[in-house]
C-alpha positions in Angstrom: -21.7 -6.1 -22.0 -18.9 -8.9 -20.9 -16.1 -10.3 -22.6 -13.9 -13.7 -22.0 -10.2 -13.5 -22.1 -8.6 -16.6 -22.1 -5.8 -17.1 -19.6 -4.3 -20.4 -21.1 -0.8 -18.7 -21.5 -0.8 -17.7 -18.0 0.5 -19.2 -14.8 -2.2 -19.8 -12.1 0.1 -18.1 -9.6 -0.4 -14.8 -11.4 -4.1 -14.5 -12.2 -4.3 -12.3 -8.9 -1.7 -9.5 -10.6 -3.6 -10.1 -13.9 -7.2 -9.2 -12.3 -5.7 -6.8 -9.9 -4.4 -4.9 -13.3 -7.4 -5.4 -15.7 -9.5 -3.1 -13.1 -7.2 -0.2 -15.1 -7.7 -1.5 -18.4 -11.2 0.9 -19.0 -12.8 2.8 -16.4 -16.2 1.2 -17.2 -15.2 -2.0 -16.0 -18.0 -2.8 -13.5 -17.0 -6.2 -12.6 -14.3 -8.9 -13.3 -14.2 -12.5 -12.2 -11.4 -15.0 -12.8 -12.6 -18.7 -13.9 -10.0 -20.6 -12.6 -11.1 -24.3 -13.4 -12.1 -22.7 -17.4 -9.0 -20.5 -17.3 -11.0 -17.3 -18.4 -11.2 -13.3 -17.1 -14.6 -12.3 -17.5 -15.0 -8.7 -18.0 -18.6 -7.0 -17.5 -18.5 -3.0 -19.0 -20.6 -0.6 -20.0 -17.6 1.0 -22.6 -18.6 2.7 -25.5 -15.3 1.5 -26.8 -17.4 -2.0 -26.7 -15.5 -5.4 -26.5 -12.8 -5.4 -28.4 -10.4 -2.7 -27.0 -10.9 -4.2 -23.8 -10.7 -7.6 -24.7 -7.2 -6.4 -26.4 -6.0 -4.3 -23.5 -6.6 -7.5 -21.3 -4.9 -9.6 -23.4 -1.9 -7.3 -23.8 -1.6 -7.7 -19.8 -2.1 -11.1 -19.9 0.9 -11.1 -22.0 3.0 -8.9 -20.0 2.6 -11.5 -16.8 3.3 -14.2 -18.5 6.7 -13.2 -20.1 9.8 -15.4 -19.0 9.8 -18.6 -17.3 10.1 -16.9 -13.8 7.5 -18.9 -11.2 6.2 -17.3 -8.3 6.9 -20.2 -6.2 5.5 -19.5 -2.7 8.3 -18.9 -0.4 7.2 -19.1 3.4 10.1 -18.2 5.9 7.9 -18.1 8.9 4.3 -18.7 9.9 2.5 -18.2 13.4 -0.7 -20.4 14.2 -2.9 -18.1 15.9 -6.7 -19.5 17.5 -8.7 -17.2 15.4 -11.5 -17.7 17.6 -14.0 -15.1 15.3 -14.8 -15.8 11.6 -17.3 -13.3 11.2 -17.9 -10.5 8.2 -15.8 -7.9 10.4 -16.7 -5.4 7.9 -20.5 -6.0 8.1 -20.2 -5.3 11.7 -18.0 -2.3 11.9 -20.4 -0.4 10.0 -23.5 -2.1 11.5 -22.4 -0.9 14.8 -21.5 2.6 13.3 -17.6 2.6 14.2 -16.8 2.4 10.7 -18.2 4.7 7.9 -17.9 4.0 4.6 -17.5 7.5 2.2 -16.9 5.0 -1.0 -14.8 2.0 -1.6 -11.7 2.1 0.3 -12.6 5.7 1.8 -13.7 5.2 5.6 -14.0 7.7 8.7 -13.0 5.1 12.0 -14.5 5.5 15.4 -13.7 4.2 18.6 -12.7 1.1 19.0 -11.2 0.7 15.8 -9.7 4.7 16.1 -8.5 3.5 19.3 -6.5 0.1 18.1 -4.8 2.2 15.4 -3.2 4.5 17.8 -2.1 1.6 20.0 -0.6 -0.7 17.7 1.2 2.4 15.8 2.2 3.0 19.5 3.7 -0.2 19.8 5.2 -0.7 16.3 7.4 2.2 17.6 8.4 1.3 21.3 8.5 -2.8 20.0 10.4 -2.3 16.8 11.7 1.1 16.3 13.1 2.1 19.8 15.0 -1.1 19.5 17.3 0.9 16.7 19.4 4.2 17.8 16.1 5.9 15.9 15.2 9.7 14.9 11.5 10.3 14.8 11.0 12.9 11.7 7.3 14.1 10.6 6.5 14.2 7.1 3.8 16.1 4.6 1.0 14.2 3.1 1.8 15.8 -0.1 5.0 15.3 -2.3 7.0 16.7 -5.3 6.6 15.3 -8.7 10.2 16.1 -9.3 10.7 13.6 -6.0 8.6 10.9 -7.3 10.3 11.0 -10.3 13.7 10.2 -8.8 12.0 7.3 -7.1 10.9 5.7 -10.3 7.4 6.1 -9.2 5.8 7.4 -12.5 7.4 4.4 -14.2 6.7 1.6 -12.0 4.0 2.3 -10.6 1.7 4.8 -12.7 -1.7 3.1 -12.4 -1.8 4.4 -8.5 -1.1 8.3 -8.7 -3.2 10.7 -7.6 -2.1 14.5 -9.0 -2.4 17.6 -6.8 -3.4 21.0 -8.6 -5.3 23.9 -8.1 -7.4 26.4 -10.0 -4.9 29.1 -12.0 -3.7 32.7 -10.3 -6.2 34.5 -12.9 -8.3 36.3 -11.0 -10.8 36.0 -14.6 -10.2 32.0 -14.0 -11.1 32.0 -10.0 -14.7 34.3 -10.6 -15.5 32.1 -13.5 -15.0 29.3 -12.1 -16.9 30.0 -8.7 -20.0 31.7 -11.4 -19.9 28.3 -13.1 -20.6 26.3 -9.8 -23.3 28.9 -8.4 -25.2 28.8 -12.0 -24.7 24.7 -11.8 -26.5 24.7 -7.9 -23.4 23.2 -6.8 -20.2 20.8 -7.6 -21.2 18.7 -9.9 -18.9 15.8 -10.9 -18.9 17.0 -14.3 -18.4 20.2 -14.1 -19.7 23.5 -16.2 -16.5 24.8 -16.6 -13.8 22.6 -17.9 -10.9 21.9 -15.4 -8.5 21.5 -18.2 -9.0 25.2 -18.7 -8.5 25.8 -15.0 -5.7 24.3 -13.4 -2.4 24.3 -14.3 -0.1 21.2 -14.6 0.7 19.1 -11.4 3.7 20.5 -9.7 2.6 17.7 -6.6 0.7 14.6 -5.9 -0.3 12.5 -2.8 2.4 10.9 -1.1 2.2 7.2 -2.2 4.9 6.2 0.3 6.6 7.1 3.6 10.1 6.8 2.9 10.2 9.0 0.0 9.9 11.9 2.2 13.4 10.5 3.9 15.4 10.0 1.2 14.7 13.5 -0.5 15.2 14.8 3.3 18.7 13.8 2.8 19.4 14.7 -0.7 22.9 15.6 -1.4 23.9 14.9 2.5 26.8 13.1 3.4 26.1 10.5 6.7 28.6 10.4 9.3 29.5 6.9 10.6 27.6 3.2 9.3 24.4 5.2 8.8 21.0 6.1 10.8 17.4 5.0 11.2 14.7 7.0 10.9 10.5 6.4 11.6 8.0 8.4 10.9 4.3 7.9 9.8 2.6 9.3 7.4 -0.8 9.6 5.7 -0.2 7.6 2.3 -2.6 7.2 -1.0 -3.1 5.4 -3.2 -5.7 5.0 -6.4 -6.3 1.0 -7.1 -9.6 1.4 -9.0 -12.5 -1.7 -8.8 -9.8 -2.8 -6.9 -10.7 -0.6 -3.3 -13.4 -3.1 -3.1 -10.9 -5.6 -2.0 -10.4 -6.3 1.6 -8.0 -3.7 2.7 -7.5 -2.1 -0.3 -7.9 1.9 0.5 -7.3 5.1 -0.9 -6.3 6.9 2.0 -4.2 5.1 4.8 -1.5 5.7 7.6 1.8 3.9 6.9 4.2 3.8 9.5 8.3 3.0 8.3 11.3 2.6 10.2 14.1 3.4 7.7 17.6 2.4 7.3 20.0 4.9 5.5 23.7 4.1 5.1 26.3 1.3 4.6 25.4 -2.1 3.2 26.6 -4.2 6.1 24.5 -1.9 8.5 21.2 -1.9 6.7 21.2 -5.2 6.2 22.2 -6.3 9.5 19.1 -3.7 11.0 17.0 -5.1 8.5 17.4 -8.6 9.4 16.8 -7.4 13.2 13.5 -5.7 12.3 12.5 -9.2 10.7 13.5 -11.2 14.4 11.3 -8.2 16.3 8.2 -8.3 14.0 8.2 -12.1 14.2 8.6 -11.8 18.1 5.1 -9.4 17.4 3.3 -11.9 15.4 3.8 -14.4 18.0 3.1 -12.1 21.3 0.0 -10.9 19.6 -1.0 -14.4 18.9 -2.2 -13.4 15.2 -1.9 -16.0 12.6 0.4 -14.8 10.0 2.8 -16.0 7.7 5.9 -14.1 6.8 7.1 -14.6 2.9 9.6 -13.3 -0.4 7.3 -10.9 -2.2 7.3 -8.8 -5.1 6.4 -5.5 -5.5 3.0 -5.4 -8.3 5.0 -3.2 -11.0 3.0 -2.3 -13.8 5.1 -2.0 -16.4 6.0 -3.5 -19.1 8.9 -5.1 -18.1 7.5 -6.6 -14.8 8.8 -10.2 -14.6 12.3 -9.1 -15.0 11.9 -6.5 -11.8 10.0 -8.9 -10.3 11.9 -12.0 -10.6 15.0 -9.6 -9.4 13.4 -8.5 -6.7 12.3 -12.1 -5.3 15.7 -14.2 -6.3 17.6 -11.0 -4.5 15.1 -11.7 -1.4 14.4 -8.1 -1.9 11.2 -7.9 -0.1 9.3 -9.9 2.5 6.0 -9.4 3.5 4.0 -10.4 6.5 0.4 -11.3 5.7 -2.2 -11.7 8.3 -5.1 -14.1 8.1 -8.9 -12.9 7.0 -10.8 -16.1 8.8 -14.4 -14.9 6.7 -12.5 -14.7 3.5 -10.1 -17.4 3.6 -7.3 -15.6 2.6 -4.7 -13.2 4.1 -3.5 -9.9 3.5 0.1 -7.9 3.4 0.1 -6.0 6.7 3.8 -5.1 7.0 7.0 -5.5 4.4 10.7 -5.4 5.0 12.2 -4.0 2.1 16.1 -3.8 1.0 16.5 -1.4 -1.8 20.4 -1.5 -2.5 21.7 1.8 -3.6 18.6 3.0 -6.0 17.5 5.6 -3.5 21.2 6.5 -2.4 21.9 7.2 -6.4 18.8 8.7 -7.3 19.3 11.6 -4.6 23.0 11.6 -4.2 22.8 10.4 -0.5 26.5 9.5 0.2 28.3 7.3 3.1 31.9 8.5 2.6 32.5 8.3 -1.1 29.9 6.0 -1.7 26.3 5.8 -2.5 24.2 4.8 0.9 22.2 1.8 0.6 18.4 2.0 1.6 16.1 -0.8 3.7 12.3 0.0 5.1 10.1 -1.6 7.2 6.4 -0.8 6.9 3.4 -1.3 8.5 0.2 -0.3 7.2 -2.2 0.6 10.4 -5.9 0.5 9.4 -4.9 -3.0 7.6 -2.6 -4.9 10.6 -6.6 -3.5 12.7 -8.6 -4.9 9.9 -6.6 -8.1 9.9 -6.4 -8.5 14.0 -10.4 -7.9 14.2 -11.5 -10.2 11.7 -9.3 -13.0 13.5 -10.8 -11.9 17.2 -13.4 -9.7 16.6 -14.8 -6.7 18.8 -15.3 -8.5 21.9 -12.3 -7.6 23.9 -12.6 -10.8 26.2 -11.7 -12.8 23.1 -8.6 -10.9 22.7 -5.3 -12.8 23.4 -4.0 -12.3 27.5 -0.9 -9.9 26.2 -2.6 -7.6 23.7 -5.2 -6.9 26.1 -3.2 -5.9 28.9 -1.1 -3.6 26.8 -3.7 -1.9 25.0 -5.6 -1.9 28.8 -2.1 -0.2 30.2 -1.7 1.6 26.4 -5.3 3.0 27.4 -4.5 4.4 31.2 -1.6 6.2 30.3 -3.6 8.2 26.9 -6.2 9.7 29.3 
């Protein structure tokens, strides 16, 4: 079955946010394509709901990004040119050649070279960008508190990418029937014998959708001494997107490195404006083309215009985005983030008798690899001069 959802209401700059979102509208969505020149979604299902609660539920969101007369207006603040000499399907040929491995859409296992380039550049992110901060290295959990998330806002704005964290019941009746229930099945099945409803209690955790979370509830109810401190860390993040993991760069599972600034305004601002200079002077030394621009964050709620209007006239968040030659487009592979004194408030962080202020600077590993292959490829003699002989040098001193 397919329906058409007309998108006359809608601004052209926000068809991407509306089919990004419609991938959550039914989870027997099997394929959605944008018409551009006829202004239509088309959505192709198998729902036994049939076409009109989707073609409602699409609409509603279609109505939700359209609210207000806020334009995205693309905003570029800097752009580097790079040669791009490759414009090959790099995906095609990290799994061809076996270094990638795809489990399912946006769930991969990485082999050398690729293994290789996400321990070098993570390498550098830190001795390029961080060390050039008075920075504290701290090591976080892949799992966090709902209690935590809550604070952040997280089940609010952005519910659609949550993935709970439970477990089957301390009843030792529960655990035997349970593991009966498989054995009689011949194994896990996806829908299981036994109904997990029945099992597990509710979430007291999920999957860590972000780095920085794990800072600021580190520092909960702590007063900081001085203008404030930086912190980095890296951390495995996830994240559920839906059809969307079939996107370019789109995963599930993925390392996110974050240099954090905790403390007075004047400082985090000042650091955050440095981080921008140093990963511009990156983009350039690496020769990559990229484009750094204001950004939103893709809320899904209700009221997203008014969040994200705020957060782009406010200059809130930047993003650098890396060329895809093969797909002529590019992707976000790093943001710089200034998020006033939500995360000071929400966990009573204090700078003398005032709430801290929070910035971050991100950069999401496997994509800023993706991105800097499928502009030069596996062929190392391709490479720019500089990146080899630091990942050559990078390479002598891990062995």
């Amino acid at each position: 079955m397919e329906c058409i959802v007309s998108l006359g209401q809608l601004a052209p700059s926000q068809y991407g946010q509306l089919k990004y979102a419609a991938a959550f509208a039914d989870e027997h969505i099997d394929e959605i394509v944008i018409d551009e020149e006829a202004q239509t979604i088309r959505i192709v299902h198998h729902s036994p709901d049939g076409n009109a609660k989707i073609e409602e539920r699409v609409q509603r969101l279609a109505e939700r990004f359209s609210k207000g007369d806020f334009g995205f207006k693309e905003q570029v603040l800097f752009e580097n040119a790079g040669p791009k000499p490759y414009s090959g399907d790099i995906i095609a040929e990290l799994v061809d050649n076996k270094t990638m491995k795809v489990l399912e859409p946006g769930l991969f296992i990485f082999r050398e070279p690729f293994s290789s380039l996400m321990r070098f550049m993570d390498y550098m992110f830190v001795n390029k960008v961080a060390r050039a901060f008075d920075v504290k290295e701290e090591s976080y959990p892949a799992v966090i508190h709902c209690d935590t998330l809550n604070k952040t806002n997280h089940f609010t704005s952005f519910p659609e990418h949550i993935h709970f964290l439970t477990h089957l019941r301390e009843d030792l009746d529960v655990i035997e029937g349970f593991s009966q229930s498989i054995r009689e099945a011949g194994g896990w099945q996806q829908e299981a014998p036994l109904s997990l409803d029945e099992t597990m209690p509710k979430p007291k955790f999920a999957m860590n959708p972000s780095t920085c979370y794990h800072c600021y509830e580190g520092l909960q109810d702590e007063t900081l001494e001085g203008d404030g401190l930086v912190v980095t860390a890296i951390s495995k993040c996830h994240r559920f997107e839906s059809r969307n993991h079939t996107d370019f760069g789109r995963m599930l599972d993925f390392s996110m490195r974050e240099i954090i600034f905790v403390g007075k305004p004047d400082f985090v601002k000042e650091n955050r404006l440095k981080s921008i200079e140093l990963l511009k002077q990156l983009a350039e030394e690496w020769e990559v083309d990229s484009r750094l621009e204001i950004a939103n964050d893709p809320f899904f709620t209700n009221d997203f215009q008014v969040k994200a209007s705020f957060q782009r006239n406010q200059e809130m968040k930047y993003e650098l985005r890396l060329t895809i030659p093969y797909l002529d487009k590019s992707i976000a592979c790093s943001s710089v983030n200034f998020h006033s004194n939500t995360f000071g408030n929400a966990f009573n962080i204090k700078v003398g008798k005032r709430s801290a202020v929070t910035g971050c600077v991100g950069f999401g590993i496997e994509r800023w690899v993706f991105a800097f292959l499928s502009q030069y490829g596996l062929d190392e003699a391709a490479w720019p001069e500089r990146f080899r002989e630091q990942y050559a040098a990078w390479l002598d001193k891990s062995i």
